[in-house]
SEVEX-120555 format. One line per 8 residues: number of its first residue (from 0); their letters; for each residue y, x, z of N, C-alpha, C. Coordinates in steps of 0.05 Angstrom, whole numbers, plus 32768, in hexadecimal, padded with zeros to 4 digits. Layout:
NUM) a) Y,X,Z,Y,X,Z,Y,X,Z  ...
//
This chain:
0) xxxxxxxx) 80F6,80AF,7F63,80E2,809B,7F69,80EF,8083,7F77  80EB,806F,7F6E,80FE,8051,7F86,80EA,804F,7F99  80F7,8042,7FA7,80E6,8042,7FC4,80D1,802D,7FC4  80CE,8012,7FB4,80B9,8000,7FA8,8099,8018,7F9B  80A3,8035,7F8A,808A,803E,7F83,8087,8049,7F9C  8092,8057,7FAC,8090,8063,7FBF,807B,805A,7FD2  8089,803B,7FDC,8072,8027,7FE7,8059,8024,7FEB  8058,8020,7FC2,803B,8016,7FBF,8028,8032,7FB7
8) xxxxxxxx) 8039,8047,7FB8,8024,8061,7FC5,801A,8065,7FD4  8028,8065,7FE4,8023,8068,8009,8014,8052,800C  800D,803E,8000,7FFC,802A,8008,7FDF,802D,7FFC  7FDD,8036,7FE1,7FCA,803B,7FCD,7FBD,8063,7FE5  7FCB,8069,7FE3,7FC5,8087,7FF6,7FB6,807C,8015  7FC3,8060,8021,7FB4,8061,8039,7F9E,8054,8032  7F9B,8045,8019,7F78,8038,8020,7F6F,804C,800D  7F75,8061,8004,7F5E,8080,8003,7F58,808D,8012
16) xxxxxxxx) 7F6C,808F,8028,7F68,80A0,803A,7F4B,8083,8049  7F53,8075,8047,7F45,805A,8060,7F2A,8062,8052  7F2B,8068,8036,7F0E,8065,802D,7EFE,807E,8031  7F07,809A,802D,7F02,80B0,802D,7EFE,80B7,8050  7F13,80B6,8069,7F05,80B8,8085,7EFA,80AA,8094  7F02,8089,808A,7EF9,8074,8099,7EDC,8061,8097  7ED3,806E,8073,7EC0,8064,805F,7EC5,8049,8058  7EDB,803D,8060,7EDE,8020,8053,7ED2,801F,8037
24) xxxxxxxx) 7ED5,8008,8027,7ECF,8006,800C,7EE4,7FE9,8003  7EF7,7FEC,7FF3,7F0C,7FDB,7FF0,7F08,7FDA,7FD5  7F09,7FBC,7FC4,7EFD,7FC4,7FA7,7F1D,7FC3,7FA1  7F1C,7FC7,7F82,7F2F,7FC1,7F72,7F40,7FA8,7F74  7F36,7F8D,7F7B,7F45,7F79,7F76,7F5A,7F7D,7F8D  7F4C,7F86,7FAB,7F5B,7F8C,7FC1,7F72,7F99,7FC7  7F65,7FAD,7FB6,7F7E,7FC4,7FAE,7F97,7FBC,7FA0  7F90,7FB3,7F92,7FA8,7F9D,7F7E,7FBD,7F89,7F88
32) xxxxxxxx) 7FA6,7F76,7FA2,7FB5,7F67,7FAC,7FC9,7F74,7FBC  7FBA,7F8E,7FCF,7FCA,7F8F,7FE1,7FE8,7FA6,7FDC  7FE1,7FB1,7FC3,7FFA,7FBC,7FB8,8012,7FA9,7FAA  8004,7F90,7FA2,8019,7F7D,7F9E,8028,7F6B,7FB8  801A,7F72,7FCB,801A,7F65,7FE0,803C,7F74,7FEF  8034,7F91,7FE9,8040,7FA4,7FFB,8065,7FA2,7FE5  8057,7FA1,7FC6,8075,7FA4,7FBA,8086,7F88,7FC3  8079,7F80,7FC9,8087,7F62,7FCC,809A,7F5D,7FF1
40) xxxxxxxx) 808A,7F6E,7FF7,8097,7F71,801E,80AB,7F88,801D  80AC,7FA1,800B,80BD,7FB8,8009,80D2,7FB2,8014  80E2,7FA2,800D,8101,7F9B,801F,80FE,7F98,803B  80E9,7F87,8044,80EB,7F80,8059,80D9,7F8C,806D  80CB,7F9F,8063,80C1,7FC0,8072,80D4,7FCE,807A  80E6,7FD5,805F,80FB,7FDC,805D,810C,7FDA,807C  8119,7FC0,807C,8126,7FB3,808C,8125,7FB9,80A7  8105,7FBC,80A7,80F8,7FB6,80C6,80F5,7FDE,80D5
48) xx) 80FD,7FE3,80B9,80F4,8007,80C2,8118,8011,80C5  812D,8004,80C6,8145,800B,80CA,8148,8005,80E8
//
């Protein structure tokens, strides 16, 4: 698995989990953005988690 899908799991898993204990409601477009959001920072998450 590269660490880019990896990412945008762990990202897609925390707004389920946000929706399922927290009851948020995040539509689709949100979801989208913010997984494009997250592939696009991966390096520099990356970076910041060394």
């Amino acid at each position: 698995m590269k660490v880019h899908d990896f990412a945008y799991q762990v990202a897609m898993r925390t707004m389920e989990l946000m929706e399922q204990n927290q009851h948020y409601k995040i539509s689709e477009e949100h979801r989208k953005e913010i997984g494009k959001q997250i592939l696009h920072e991966v390096t520099d998450i990356l970076k910041k988690s060394s």
